[in-house]
C-alpha angles and dihedrals in degrees: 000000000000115000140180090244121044099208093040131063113213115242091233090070087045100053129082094244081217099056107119085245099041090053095034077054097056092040095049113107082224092164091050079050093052094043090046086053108022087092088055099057097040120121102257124232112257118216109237128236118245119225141152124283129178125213134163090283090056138246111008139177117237138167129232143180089035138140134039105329111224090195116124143045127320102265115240110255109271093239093063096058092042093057093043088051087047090052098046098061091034088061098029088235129163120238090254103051095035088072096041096055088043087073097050103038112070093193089066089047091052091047091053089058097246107149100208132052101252120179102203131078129305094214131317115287092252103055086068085066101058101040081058089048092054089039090053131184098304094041094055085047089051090059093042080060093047097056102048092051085056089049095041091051083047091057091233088118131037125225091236102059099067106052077090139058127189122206129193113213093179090077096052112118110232119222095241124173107216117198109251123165088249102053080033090061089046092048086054103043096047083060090050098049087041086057093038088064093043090055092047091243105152108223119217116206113236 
């Protein structure tokens, strides 16, 4: 099989074309994703400092420290953290082991739009929070639209299956305080040092 890279065989050449990835990869409108988000993630102009300056005319005025900074690292494509993020609630994966299992599965490559089979990480873990911090919760709800249009115009899910939603409550976890020693000894101590102070005693930490 000819490739690009002769050392290298594409992912495209390794992936079942039929796989559900494979085909939701190819359907995504990835480049109306990256326009929507791309102002989100630009280096932002940074207002200059005005200080003194003195030339051969004298005293003078000038600005510095102004304009867009290109300090800093490269940032990732945005593809490739929205389809992390994509594959990390798909999968109900955490940060740490979505990018794990990215360099070992080449369906996910492929997915991301990454054109080569590469073992090593995608990006450090955190850098998937805070891609998901800039993106916010609109932003996150943007791309889950996004999704299931893309699903909806590929026939895998029907509109009417989605004018309702079921919920089941019985699964919810309940925040329930169970009475362990430990939370025991801070309730008491939270009333002793509360009639400590109504009886006028004067506590000492230590």
């Amino acid at each position: 099989m000819a490739t690009d890279d002769f050392f290298r065989a594409r992912l495209d050449g390794m992936v079942d074309p039929r796989h559900p990835l494979a085909v939701l990869g190819r359907r995504m409108p990835w480049s109306q994703i990256e326009a929507s988000l791309a102002p989100l993630f630009a280096r932002k102009a940074r207002m200059g400092k005005s200080r003194e300056d003195a030339d051969m005319f004298g005293p003078t005025l000038v600005v510095a420290a102004g304009g867009v900074s290109r300090a800093g690292r490269p940032r990732l494509p945005i593809r490739l953290m929205v389809a992390l993020l994509y594959l990390k609630h798909a999968f109900n994966e955490s940060d740490e082991s979505v990018v794990e299992r990215w360099s070992e599965n080449v369906v996910w490559q492929l997915f991301s739009g990454m054109e080569y089979y590469q073992s090593k990480l995608p990006c450090d873990a955190t850098q998937i929070g805070r891609f998901r911090r800039v993106l916010g919760e609109a932003g996150v709800e943007q791309l889950l639209k996004t999704t299931i249009e893309a699903a909806v115009a590929m026939k895998a899910v029907k509109p009417v299956e989605l004018e309702r939603v079921t919920v089941d409550t019985t699964v919810q976890e309940k925040a329930i305080a169970h009475p362990t020693d430990s939370r025991l000894l801070e309730v008491a101590r939270a009333k002793i040092a509360r009639l400590a102070k109504r009886v006028g005693l004067k506590l000492k930490m230590t």
